[in-house]
Every structure is written in C-alpha cells, then in structure tokens.
N, C-alpha and C positions, 0 to 999 in steps of 0.2 A: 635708926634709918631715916633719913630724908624722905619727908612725903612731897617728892616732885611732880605727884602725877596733880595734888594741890596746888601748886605753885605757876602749874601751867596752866590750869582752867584762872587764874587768878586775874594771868594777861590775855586772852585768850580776845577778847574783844577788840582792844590794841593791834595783837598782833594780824586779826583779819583786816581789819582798817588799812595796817600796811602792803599786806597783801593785793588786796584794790585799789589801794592807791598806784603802786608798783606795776601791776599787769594793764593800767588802765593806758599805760605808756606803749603803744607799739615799736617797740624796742629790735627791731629788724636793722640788716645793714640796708643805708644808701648812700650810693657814693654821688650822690647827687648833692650830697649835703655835707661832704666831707669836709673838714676844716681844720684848721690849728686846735688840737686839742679838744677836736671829735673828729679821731680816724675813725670811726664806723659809720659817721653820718650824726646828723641833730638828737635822733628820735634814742640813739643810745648813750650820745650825751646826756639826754634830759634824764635816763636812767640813771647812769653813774652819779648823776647830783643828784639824784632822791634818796638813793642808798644812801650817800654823803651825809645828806641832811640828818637820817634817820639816826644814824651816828651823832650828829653834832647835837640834837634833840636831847641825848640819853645824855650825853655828857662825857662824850668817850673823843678820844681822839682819831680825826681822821686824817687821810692820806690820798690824794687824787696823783695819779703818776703818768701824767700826761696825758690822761683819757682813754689809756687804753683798759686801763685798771684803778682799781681802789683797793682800799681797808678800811677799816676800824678796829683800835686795838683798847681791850676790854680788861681789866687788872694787870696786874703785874708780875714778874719771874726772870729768874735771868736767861729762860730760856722762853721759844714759844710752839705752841700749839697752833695749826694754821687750819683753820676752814674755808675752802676755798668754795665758792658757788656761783654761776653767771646769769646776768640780767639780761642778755639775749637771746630772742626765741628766733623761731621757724618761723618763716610766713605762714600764712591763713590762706585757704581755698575761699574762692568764690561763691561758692555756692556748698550746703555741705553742716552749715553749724545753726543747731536751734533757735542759740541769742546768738548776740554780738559778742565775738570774743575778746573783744578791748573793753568791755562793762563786763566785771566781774559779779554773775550774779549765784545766789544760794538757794539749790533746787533740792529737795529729796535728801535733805544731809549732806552734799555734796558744793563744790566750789566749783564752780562753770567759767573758764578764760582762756584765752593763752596764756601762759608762762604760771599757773595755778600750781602745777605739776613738775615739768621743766622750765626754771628752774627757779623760780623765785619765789613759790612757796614753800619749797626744801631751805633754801638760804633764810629766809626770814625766820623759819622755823627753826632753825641752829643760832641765829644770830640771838633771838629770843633767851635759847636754851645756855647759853655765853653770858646773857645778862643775869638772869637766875640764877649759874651758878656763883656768879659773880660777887651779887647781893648778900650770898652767904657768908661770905669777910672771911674765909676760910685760908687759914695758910697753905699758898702754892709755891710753886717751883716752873712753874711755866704762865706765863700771858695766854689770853688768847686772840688772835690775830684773825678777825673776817676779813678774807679776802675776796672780791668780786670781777668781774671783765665781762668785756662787752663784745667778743669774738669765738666764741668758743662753740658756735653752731658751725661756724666755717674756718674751722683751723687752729684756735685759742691762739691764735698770736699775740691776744693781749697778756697772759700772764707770763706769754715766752717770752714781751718785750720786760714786763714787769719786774721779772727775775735778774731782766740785767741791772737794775735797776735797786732792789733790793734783795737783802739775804732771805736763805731757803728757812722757816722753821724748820725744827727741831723734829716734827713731824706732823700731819694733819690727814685731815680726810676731804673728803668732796659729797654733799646730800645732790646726788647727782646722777642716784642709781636706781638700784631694791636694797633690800633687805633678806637675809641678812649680809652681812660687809664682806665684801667684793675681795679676795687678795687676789686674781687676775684678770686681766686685760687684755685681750687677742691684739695680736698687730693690724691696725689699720692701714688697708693698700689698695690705691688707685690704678687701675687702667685707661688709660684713654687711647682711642682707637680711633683710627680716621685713613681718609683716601677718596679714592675718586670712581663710583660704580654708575654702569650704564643704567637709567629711569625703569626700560622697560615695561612701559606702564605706572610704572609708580612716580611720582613727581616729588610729592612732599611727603614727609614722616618724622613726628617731633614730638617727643614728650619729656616732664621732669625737669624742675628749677633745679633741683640739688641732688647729686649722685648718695646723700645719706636717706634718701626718703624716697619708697618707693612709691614711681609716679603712680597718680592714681586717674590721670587722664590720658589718653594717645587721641590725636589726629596725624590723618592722612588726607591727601587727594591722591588718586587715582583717572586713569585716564579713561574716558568713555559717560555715556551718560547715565545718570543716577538710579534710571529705571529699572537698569539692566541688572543691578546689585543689589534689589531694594530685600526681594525676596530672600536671598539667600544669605543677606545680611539679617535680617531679621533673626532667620531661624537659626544663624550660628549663636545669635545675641542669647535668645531662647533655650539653645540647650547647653548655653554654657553656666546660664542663669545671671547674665549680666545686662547691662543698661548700655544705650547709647544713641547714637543720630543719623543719618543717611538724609542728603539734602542735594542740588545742586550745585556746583561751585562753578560761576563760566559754563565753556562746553566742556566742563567734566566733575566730576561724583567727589564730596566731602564727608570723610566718614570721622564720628568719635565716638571713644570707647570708654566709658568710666569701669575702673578697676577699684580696689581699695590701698589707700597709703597705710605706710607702717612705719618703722624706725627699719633703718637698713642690717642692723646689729640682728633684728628678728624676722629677716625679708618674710620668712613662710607664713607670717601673718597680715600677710598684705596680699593684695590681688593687682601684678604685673600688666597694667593694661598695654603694654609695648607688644607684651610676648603674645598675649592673646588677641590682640590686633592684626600682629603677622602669622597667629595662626589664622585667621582669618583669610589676611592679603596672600596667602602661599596659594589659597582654590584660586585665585582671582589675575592675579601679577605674576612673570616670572622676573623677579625680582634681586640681587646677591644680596644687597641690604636686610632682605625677608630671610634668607636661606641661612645666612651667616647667624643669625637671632636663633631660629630655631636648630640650627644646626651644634651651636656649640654654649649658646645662654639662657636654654628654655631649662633651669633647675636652678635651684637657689644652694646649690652645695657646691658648683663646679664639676658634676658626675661626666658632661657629656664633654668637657675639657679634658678631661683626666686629669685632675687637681685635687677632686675631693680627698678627706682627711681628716678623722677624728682624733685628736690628740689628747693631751691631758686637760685642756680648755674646753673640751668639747670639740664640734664639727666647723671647719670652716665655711662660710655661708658668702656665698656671693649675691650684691644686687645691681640690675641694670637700673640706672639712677636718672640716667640722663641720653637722650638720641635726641641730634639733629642730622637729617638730610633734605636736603636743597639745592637743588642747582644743580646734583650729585653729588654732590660734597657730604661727605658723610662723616659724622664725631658720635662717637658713643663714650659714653664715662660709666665706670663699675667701679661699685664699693666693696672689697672686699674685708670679711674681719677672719685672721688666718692665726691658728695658735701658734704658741712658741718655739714649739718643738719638731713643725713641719719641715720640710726641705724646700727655700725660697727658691733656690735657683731651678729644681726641677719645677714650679710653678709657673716662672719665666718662660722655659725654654714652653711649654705646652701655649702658651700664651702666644708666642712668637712664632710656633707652627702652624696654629690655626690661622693666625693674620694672614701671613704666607700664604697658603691657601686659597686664600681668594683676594690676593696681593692689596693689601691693608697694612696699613701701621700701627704702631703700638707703643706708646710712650708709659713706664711706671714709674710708680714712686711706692717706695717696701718705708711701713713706719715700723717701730718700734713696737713691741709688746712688753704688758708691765708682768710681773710676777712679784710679790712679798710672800716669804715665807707664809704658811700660816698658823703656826705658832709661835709668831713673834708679839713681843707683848703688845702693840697697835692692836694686831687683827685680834688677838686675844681678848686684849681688854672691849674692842667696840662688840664683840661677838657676844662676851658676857653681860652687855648693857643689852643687849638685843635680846638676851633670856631671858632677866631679869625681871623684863616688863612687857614681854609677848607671855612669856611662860615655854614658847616654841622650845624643844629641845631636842626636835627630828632636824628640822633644817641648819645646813652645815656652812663655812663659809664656802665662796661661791668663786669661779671664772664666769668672765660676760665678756661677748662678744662687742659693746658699748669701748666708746674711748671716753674717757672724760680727763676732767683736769689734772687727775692723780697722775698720770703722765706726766708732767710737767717739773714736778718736784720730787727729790727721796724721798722715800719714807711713805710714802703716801699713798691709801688706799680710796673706792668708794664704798659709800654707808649709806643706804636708804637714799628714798624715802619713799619707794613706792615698794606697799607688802607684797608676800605672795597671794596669789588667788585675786589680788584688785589688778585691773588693768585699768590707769588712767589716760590712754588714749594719747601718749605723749606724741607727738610731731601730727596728731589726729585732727578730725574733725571731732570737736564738742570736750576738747581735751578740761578733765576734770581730777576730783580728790577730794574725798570723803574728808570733813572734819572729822570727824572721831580719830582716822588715820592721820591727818596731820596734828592733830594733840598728842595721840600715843608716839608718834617720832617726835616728836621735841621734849617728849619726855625721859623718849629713850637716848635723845643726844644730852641732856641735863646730866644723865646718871654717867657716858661716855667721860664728856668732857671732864666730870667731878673727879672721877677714876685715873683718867691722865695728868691733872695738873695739880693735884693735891699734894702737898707736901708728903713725904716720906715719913 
C-alpha cells in the first residue's frame, strides 16, 4: 500500500506557498477591466496566469483558452481524468473580517483568506495530489487534466465556453464541495421580480450584491424624522438579538440592519437582514414592497408560496439574494435550489399568482439538476478513497443543494473538500480551513485519482 498520507506532508510547504500566493490575487469579476483575453476583468486574468505558471513550473503542459479557462495536463493515457476547480471568489464585506482577506495568514492551525476554502485551496490541493500520483511512474490508462475558470461564482460560463472549445474527459470531479462525494445536485433557479409600487412612506430599500449569498446587510430610508423611530427601532434590534443604525438622512430617517451571510445553497444558516428589516418596516410603513416580502418570502423553503418540497435531494430552499427599490421601481432576485424530482411548472404557476397579486412581474430561468447514479464506479471509487483515509464509514454519498462545475460535464461529480462537522465559512466573513483538513483531502484525492487511472 502507498503511504500518501507521506507523500503529502513531503510537499506540504510548497503547496501552502501556492496557496498564498493564489488567494493573495483578489480574483473577483470587473468589467471595468474587461479585455481581450480577460473576460472577467485584470484581477482574474492575473489568476488564470498564476495557475498557468504553476503548471509551467512543474513541468506539465499548459493550456490558456482564451481567458476564460485553463488546464494543466499531468501524465499520460488515452483517455483522461478531468478535475475541474475555479480561481474566482466572492467579494469581501467591508467590515466583518479579523485579517485582511487578500494576505493569507495561518492562525490556530487554520488558513485565513478568501479563496482558502472556495476554491483554490481544494484545486491546489488535487493539483498537488495529480502530481504525487504522478511521480509514482505507475502504468495508467487515463491522464490527468486540471482544469481551472474564472466565472464560476456567477454562472461558470467559463468552462461552458471552454468545452466548446475542448473535449469532455472521460470523467472527473470538482473539490468544490464536502465530503464525502456529491452524486447530486438540485436545479438551480432564478426569479426576478419587478414592477412599479406606491412609496407609502417607504422611499428606498436595497440590499445584496449576488442573489447566491444571503445578504447580510439591508438599508432603508423611510419617510419622517429619525426621532420618531429611534425607540422602537432599537427594541425591535434588541429582541431580535441583532445589530444596526438609525441616523438622519435629509428630512427623513436612515435605517440598517446587519443580518448574517451564508451560501444560498444553505440559506437557514444565514440571517436575512431584508426580511427582518421589513419586519420591522410593516409597524412603521404601509408599504406593498414590505407586504409582498413578508407575505410570500419570509422562509427559506418556499412554505408561504406553496412550493415547498422534499424530494429525493432533500428540501428545496429558496433565498432572497438581492432587492432594489427606488424611485418605485422595484427588482427582487431569488435563488432558488429545487430537486429533481419536483413539479417545475406547478412552482411557476405559484410564483406567477403571487406577483399577480400585487401586480408584479416575474421573469425565471429553471437550470438543470445533476444526478449520477451512486453506484457507478466514479461515485464508488471517490467514496471508497474517502473511507479509506477518514476511516468514516457512517456517512453516505450525498445530494447538495450547491451547483458547481460537475454540471458542466458527463460524468462528473463533487468530492470534497470541506469535511463534516468543519464549517469553513465559505462566501463568509473570516472564511478559513484547517491544515490538518486540507492535507487529509489531498491525500484522500492522491488515493482517488490512483484508483481511477491506474492501469487495469
């Protein structure tokens, strides 16, 4: 038996170097910076050439395909093995994080950054485990092909573009999950909602850059002056056990509400500062904007829509992501993650009755949901590297509410890298991950990859 769990403390100092080096990139879209051959902006160009280099370093061949995407491809086979992992993250809150999350620092056993977690410490950590197995001169039957993109917070269009581009391995996975290996993936489905509702009192109401992450700030103005609010803002702040501000704005009242962000995939671990805002503004305003929120969006399952749904994936989870109003003019964006086996169109029409209602629009978009068997030798094979070296043999593989790359391609599942019981705070503030945990995954993807492309 291979001693990998050797082999990975061997590079282990290496591979954190890359690590920081990597996260040190604020690797976000800007189209401010968009250019021939950085569609996502400068900051994820300068990403796709680091990975590049990382590659050209080892001695492997690389592959840049217009910027939207990369590879490195590591031994040889007539077929290939594909791990797929992305170098862009979420934005960063303003306020909110201990360090700086663009200097990766090392606290309490832990790795402190953005992208530590999602996703470039998972991707380095396979890439690694690629090399290792590499090194072993072992006759295979399959290559293995890292592949990387720089879109995949908002849409992965880079490895949608990628694929036209080049062919699908043979099969692969994505460290772009937990543990243990994913065989499905709920459909990802947007609503956007808009129209045109009388103030009432209310003026402004906005929170949420990205309908994946729930917002963890809400402002509002309100009409009247500050004083008048100050009280009863207070003690709703107080027995909700939350935080926030009540100030002047003009001749009228500026209220904000900090809630907690999450991943949208897991809304109920986050704290909705939208919903709890307009519970608030409903004593205060009579407002439709307010009414509509807590009327038919105040639950993270769809209950009060009549939508909710537990399928073979689990519960479909909805998040309110994103509200602007201004002017009147009202836009709401929900993420929702819906299993496979629900009924789309009666979800539609409930969606389409509530807008109704308070004569509102409603524009969707229904994604795809992934399912692999889970006894096909993929899920099988990563499931038995995930035993081998947890020792785990209670946890099964798994459906997640998460979309990641494994969409994109057949064959293809996610695998790690975040265990059970550790929450790394992924789309968080302070978002982190234990060394010990990312050595024990790269050694659990060494034994993976071994299992897959070893000669017969």
């Amino acid at each position: 038996m291979i001693d990998f769990k050797s082999e990975v403390l061997k590079i282990k100092d290496q591979m954190l170097q890359d690590i920081k080096d990597l996260c040190a990139i604020p690797s976000m879209q800007d189209d401010s910076t968009v250019a021939l051959f950085a569609p996502y902006g400068a900051a994820n160009r300068k990403a796709l050439d680091a990975m590049l280099e990382i590659g050209r370093r080892d001695g492997f061949e690389v592959q840049d395909v217009d910027g939207h995407a990369g590879h490195i491809d590591i031994g040889s086979g007539e077929e290939t093995l594909g791990i797929l992992g992305h170098l862009d993250v979420v934005p960063v809150n303003e306020a909110g994080w201990d360090t700086n999350p663009f200097e990766v620092v090392i606290k309490d056993g832990k790795l402190y950054g953005r992208g530590v977690a999602d996703d470039k410490g998972p991707l380095i950590a396979s890439y690694y485990a690629a090399k290792i197995v590499n090194s072993l001169n072992i006759p295979t039957k399959m290559k293995t092909r890292v592949i990387f993109g720089c879109n995949e917070e908002l849409g992965s269009s880079c490895v949608k573009y990628y694929f036209t581009k080049m062919p699908y391995p043979t099969m692969g996975f994505t460290p772009d999950a937990g543990f243990p290996v994913v065989y499905g993936e709920k459909a990802g489905c947007s609503f956007e909602i808009t129209g045109n509702v009388e103030k009432n009192g209310l003026i402004y109401l906005c929170a949420g850059s990205r309908p994946n992450i729930v917002p963890e700030t809400c402002e509002a103005i309100i009409e009247g002056n500050h004083k008048q609010y100050v009280d009863s803002f207070q003690k709703f702040l107080s027995s909700n056990n939350l935080t926030g501000t009540i100030e002047e704005e003009g001749n009228h009242t500026k209220l904000v509400l900090k809630g907690k962000s999450a991943h949208a995939s897991t809304p109920e671990e986050g704290i909705n500062a939208v919903v709890y805002l307009c519970k608030y503004l409903a004593t205060v305003v009579d407002n439709k904007v307010v009414d509509f929120v807590l009327e038919y969006l105040d639950d993270y399952h769809g209950k009060k829509l009549g939508i909710d749904f537990n399928g073979a994936m689990g519960p479909l989870t909805m998040n309110l992501g994103v509200i602007s109003y201004c002017k009147e003019n009202l836009k709401i964006t929900l993420d929702l993650r819906c299993p496979h086996d629900m009924d789309f169109d009666k979800m539609i029409e409930k969606f389409q009755t509530a807008c109704s209602n308070y004569q509102l629009n409603e524009n969707h978009d229904i994604g795809k949901a992934l399912y692999i068997d889970p006894k096909s030798k993929l899920v099988s094979t990563l499931h038995q590297a995930y035993v081998d070296v947890s020792g785990d043999t209670n946890s099964k593989p798994q459906a997640i509410g998460g979309g990641t790359y494994a969409k994109s391609m057949p064959n293809c599942v996610a695998f790690g890298a975040e265990f059970e019981g550790e929450d790394n705070f992924i789309h968080g503030n302070n978002e982190n991950i234990k060394i010990d945990s990312l050595l024990k995954a790269t050694e659990i993807y060494c034994h993976a990859i071994y299992n897959l492309i070893k000669a017969d």
